[in-house]
N, CA, C and O of each residue as an XYZ file, in Angstrom:
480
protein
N     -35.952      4.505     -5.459
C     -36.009      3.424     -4.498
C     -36.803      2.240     -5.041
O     -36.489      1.121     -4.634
N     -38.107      2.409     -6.190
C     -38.419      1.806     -6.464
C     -37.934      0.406     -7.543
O     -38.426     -0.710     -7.704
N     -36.833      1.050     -8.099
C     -35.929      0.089     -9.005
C     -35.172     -0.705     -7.967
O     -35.076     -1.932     -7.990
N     -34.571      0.195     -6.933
C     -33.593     -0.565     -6.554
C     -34.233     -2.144     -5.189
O     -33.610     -3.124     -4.781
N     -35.532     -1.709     -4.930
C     -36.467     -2.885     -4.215
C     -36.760     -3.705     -5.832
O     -36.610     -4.881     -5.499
N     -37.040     -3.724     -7.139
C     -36.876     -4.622     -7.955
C     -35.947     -5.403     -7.892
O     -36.090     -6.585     -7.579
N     -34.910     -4.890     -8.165
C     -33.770     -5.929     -8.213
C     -33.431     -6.687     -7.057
O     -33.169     -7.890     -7.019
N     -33.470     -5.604     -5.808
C     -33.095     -6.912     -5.089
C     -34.389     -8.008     -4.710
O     -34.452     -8.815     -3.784
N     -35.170     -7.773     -5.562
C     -36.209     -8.817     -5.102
C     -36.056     -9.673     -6.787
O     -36.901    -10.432     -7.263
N     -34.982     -9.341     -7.311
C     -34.503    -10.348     -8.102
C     -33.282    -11.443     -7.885
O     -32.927    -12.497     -8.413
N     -32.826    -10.554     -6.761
C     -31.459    -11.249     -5.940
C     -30.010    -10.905     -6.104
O     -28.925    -11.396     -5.792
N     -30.563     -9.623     -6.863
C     -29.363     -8.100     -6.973
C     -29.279     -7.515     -6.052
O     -30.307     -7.411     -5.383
N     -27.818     -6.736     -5.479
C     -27.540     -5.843     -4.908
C     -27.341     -4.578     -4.966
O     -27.299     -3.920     -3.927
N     -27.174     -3.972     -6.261
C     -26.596     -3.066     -6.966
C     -27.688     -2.911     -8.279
O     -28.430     -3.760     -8.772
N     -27.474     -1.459     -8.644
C     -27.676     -1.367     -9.887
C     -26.500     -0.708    -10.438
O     -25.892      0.057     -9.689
N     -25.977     -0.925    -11.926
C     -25.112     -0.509    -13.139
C     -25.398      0.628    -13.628
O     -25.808      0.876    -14.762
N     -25.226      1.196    -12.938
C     -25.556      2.434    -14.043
C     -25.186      2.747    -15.524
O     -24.030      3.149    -15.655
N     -25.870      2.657    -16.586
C     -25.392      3.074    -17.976
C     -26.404      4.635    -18.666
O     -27.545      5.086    -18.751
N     -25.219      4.874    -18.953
C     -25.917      6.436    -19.921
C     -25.955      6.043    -21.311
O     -24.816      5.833    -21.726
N     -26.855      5.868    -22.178
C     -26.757      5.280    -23.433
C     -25.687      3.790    -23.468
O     -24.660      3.808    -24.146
N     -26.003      2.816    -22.827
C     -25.036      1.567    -22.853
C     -23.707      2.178    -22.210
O     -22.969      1.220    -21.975
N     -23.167      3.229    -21.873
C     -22.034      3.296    -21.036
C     -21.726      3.291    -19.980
O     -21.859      4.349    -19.365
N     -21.454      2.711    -19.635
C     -20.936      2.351    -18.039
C     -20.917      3.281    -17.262
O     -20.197      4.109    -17.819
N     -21.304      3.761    -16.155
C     -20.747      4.793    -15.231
C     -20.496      3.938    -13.815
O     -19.394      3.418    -13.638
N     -21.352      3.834    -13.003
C     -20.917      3.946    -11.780
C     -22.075      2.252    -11.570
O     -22.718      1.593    -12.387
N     -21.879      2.139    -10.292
C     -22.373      0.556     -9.798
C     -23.116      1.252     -8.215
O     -22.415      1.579     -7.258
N     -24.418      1.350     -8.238
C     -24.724      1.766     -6.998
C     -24.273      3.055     -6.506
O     -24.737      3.782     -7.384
N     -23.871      3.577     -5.955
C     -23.336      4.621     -5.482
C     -21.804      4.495     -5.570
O     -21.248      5.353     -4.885
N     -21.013      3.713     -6.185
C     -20.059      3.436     -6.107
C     -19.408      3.602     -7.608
O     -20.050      3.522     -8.655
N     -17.414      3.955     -7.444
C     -17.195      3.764     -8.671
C     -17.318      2.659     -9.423
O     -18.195      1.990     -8.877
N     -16.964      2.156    -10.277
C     -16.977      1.313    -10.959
C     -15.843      0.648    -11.503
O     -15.286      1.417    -12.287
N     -15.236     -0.493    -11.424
C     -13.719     -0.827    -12.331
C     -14.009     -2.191    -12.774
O     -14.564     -3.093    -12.145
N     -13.532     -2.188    -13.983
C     -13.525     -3.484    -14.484
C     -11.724     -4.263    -14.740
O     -10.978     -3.569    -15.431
N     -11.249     -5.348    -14.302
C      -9.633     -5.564    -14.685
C     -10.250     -6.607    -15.483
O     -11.050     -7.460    -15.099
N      -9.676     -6.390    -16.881
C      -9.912     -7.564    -18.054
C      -8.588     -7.453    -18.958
O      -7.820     -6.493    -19.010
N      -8.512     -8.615    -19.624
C      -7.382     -8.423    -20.649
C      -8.231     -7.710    -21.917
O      -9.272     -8.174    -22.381
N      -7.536     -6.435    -22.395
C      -8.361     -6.057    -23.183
C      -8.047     -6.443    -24.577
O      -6.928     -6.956    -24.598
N      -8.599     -6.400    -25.764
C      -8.645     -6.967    -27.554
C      -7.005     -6.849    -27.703
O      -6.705     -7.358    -28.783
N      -6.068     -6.459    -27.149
C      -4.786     -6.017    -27.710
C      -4.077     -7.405    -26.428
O      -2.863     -7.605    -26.452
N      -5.074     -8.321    -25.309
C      -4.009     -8.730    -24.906
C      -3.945     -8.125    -24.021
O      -4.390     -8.601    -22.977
N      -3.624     -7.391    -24.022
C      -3.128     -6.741    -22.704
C      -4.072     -6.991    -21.228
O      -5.302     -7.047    -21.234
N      -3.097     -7.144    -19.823
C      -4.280     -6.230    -18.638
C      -4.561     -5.508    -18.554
O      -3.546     -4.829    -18.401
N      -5.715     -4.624    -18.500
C      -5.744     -3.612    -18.004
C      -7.211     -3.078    -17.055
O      -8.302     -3.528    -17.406
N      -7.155     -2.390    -16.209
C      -7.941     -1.800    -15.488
C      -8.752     -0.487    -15.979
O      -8.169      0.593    -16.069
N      -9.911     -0.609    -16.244
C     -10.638      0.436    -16.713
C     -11.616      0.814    -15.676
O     -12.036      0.152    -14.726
N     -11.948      2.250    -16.127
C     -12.926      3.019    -15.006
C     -13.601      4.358    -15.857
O     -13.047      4.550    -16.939
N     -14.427      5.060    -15.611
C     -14.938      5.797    -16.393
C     -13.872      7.185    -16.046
O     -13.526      7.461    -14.897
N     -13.460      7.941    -17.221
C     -12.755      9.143    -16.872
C     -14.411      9.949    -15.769
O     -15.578      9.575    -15.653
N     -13.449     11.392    -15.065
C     -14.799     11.936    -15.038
C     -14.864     12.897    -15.553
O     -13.993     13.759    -15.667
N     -16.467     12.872    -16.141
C     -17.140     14.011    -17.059
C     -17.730     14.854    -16.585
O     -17.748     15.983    -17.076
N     -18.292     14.565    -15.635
C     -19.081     15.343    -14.301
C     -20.356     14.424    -14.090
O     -21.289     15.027    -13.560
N     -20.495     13.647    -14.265
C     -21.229     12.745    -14.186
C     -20.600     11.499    -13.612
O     -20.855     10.344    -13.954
N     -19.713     11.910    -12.660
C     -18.911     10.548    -12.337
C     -18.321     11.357    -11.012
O     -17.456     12.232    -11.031
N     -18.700     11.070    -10.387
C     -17.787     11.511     -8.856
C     -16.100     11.014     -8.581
O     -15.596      9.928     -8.867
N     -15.533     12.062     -8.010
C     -13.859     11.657     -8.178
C     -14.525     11.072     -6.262
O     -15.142     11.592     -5.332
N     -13.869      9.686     -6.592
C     -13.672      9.330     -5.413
C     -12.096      9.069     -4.572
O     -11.084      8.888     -5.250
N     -12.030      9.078     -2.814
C     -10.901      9.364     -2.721
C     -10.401      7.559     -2.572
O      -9.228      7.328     -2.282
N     -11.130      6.682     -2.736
C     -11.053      5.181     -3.072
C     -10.603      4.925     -4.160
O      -9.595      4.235     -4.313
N     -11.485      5.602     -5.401
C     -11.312      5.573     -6.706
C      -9.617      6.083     -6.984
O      -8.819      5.419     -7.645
N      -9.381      7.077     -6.482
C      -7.863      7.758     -6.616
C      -6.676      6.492     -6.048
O      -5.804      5.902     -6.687
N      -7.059      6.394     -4.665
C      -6.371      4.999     -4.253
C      -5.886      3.729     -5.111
O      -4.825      3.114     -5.223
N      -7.293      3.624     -5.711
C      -6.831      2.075     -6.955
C      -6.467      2.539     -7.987
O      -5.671      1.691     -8.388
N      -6.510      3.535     -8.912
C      -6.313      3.897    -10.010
C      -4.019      4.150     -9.631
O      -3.084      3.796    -10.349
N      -4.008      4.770     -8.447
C      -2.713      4.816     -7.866
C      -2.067      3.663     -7.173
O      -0.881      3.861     -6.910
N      -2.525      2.569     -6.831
C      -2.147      1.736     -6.629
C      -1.611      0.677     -7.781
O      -0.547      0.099     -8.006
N      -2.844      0.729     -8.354
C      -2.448     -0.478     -9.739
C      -1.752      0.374    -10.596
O      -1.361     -0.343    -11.517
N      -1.396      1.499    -10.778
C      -0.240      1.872    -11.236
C       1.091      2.256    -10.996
O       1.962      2.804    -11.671
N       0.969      1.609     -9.300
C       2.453      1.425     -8.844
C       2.637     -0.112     -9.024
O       3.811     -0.465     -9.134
N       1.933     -0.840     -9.061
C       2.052     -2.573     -9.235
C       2.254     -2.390    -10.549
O       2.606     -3.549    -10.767
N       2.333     -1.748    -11.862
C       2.561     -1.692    -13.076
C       1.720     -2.741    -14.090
O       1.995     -3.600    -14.928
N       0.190     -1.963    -13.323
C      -1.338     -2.377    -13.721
C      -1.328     -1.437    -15.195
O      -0.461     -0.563    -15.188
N      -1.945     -1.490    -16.104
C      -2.061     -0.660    -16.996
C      -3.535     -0.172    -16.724
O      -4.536     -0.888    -16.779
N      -3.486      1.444    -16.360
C      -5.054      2.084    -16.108
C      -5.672      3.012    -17.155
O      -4.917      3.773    -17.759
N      -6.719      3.013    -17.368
C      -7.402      3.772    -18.170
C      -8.508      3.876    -17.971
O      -9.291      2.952    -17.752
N      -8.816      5.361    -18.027
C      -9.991      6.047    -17.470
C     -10.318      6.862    -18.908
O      -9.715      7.717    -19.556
N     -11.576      6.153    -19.061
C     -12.092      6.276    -20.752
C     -13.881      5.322    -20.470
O     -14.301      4.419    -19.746
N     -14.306      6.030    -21.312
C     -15.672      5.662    -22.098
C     -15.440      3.567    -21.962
O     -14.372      3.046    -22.285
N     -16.563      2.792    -21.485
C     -16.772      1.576    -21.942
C     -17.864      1.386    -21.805
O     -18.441      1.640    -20.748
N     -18.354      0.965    -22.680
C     -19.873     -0.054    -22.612
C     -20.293     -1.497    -22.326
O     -19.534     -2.452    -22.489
N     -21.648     -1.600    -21.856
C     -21.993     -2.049    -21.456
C     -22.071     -3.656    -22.378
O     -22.473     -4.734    -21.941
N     -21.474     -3.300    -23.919
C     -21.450     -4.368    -24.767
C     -20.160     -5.042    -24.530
O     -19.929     -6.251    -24.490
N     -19.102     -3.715    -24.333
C     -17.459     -4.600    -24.038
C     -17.422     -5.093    -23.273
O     -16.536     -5.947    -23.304
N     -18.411     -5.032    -21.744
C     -17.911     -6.092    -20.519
C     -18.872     -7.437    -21.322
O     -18.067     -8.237    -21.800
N     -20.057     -7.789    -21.533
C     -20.483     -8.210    -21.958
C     -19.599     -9.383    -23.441
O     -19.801    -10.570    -23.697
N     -18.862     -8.599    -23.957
C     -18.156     -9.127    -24.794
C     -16.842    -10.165    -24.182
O     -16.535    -11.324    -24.459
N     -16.293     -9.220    -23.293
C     -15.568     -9.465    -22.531
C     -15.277    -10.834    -21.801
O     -14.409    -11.704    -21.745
N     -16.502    -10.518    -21.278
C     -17.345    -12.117    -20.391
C     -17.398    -12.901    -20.978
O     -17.223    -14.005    -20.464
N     -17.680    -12.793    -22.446
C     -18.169    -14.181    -23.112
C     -17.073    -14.394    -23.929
O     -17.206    -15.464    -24.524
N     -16.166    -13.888    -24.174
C     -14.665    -14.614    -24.857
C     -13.981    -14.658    -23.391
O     -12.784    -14.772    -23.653
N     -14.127    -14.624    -21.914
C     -13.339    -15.504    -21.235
C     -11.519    -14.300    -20.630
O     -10.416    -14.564    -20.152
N     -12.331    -12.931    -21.112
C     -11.386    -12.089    -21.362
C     -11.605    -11.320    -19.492
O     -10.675    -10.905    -18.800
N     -12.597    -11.335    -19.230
C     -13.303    -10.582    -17.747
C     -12.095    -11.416    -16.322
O     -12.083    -12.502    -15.742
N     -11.503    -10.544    -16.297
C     -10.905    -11.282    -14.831
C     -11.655    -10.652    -13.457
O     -11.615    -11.311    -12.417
N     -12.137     -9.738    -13.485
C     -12.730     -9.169    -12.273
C     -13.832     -7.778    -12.628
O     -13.858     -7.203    -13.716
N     -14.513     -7.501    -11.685
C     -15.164     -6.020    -11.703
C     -15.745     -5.651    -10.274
O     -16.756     -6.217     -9.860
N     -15.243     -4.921     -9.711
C     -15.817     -4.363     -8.625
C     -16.063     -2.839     -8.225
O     -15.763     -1.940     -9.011
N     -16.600     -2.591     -7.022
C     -16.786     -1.245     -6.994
C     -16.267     -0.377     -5.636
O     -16.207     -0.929     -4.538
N     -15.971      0.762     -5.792
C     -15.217      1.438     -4.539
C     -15.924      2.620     -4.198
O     -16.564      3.338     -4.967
N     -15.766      2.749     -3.064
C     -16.566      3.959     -2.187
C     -16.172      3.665     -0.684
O     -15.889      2.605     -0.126
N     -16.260      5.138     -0.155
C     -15.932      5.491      1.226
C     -16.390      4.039      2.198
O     -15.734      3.243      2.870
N     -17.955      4.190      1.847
C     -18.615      3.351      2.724
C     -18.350      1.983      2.675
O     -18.510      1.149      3.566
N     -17.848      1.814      1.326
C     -17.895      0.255      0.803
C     -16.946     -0.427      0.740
O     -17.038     -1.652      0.666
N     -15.767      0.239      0.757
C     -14.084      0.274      0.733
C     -14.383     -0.203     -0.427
O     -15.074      0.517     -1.147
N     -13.866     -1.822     -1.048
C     -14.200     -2.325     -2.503
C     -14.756     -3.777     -2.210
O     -14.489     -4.712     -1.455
N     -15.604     -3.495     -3.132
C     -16.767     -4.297     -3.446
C     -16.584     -5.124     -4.500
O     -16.549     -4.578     -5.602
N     -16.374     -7.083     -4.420
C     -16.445     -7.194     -5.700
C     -17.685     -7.603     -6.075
O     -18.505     -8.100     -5.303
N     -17.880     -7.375     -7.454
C     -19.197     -7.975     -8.125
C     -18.819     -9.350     -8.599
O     -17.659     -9.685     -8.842
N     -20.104    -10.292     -8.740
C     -20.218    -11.518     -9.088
C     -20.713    -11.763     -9.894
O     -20.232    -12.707    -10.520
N     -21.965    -11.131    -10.441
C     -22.235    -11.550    -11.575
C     -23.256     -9.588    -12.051
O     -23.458     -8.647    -11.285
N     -23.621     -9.726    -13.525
C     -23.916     -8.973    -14.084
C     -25.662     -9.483    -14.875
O     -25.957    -10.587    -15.333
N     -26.628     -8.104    -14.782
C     -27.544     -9.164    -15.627
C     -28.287     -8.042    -16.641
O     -29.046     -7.113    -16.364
N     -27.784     -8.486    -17.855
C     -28.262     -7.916    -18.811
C     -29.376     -8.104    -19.986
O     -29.115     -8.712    -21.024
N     -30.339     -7.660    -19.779
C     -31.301     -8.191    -20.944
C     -31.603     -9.299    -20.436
O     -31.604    -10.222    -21.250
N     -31.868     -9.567    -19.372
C     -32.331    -11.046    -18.499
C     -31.449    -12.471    -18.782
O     -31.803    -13.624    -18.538
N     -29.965    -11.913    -19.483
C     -28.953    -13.249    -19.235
C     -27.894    -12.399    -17.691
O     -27.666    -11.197    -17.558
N     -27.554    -13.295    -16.965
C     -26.732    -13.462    -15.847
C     -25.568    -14.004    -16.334
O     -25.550    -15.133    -16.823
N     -24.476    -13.221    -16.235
C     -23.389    -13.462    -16.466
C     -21.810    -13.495    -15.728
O     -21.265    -12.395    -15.824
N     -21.188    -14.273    -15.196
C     -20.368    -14.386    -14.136
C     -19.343    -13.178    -14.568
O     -18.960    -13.111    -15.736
N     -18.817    -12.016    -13.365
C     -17.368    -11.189    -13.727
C     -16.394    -11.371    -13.757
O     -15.477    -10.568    -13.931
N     -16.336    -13.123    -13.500
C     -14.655    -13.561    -13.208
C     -14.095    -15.296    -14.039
O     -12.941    -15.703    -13.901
């Protein structure tokens, strides 16, 4: 509780969760990022789960949805350097987060190493 009264007394809502720089989850929530990824392509990423990642029944929803809209999904390992990378070549179209309580959540900005960086 004590991290999460930091941040928002930085003017955060959320914390990012990363396990060694990898992405997992955003608050209690899953996590998705839609970016064009190095190949060009769209695609929608989310962390597979390892057991360290809760199957959500939100999470199932979008991962099934954007692959009936003929979203390209992948549920795989990303770090906290590729959104980051992402962002700053102009590649980041969105990132938000899903949960029961939260339905989906988008995020606005990201802050890493004390730069603030827009998700869209």
């Amino acid at each position: 509780m004590e991290l999460q009264k930091e941040i928002q007394a930085q003017g955060f809502q959320q914390i990012l969760w990363l396990i060694n720089e990898r992405v997992t989850e955003v608050g209690v929530m899953n996590f998705f990022v839609y970016w064009e990824n190095k190949q060009g392509e769209k695609e929608l990423v989310t962390c597979h789960l390892d057991g360290t990642i809760l199957p959500g029944v939100m999470r199932d929803s979008v991962i099934q949805l954007a692959k009936e809209w003929g979203i390209k999904v992948s549920e795989r390992d990303f770090y906290i350097t590729d959104m980051i990378e992402a962002i700053k070549e102009k590649r980041m179209i969105e990132a938000f987060g899903t949960g029961t309580a939260a339905i989906v959540c988008p995020i606005k900005s990201v802050n890493y190493k004390g730069e603030v960086m827009n998700c869209y």
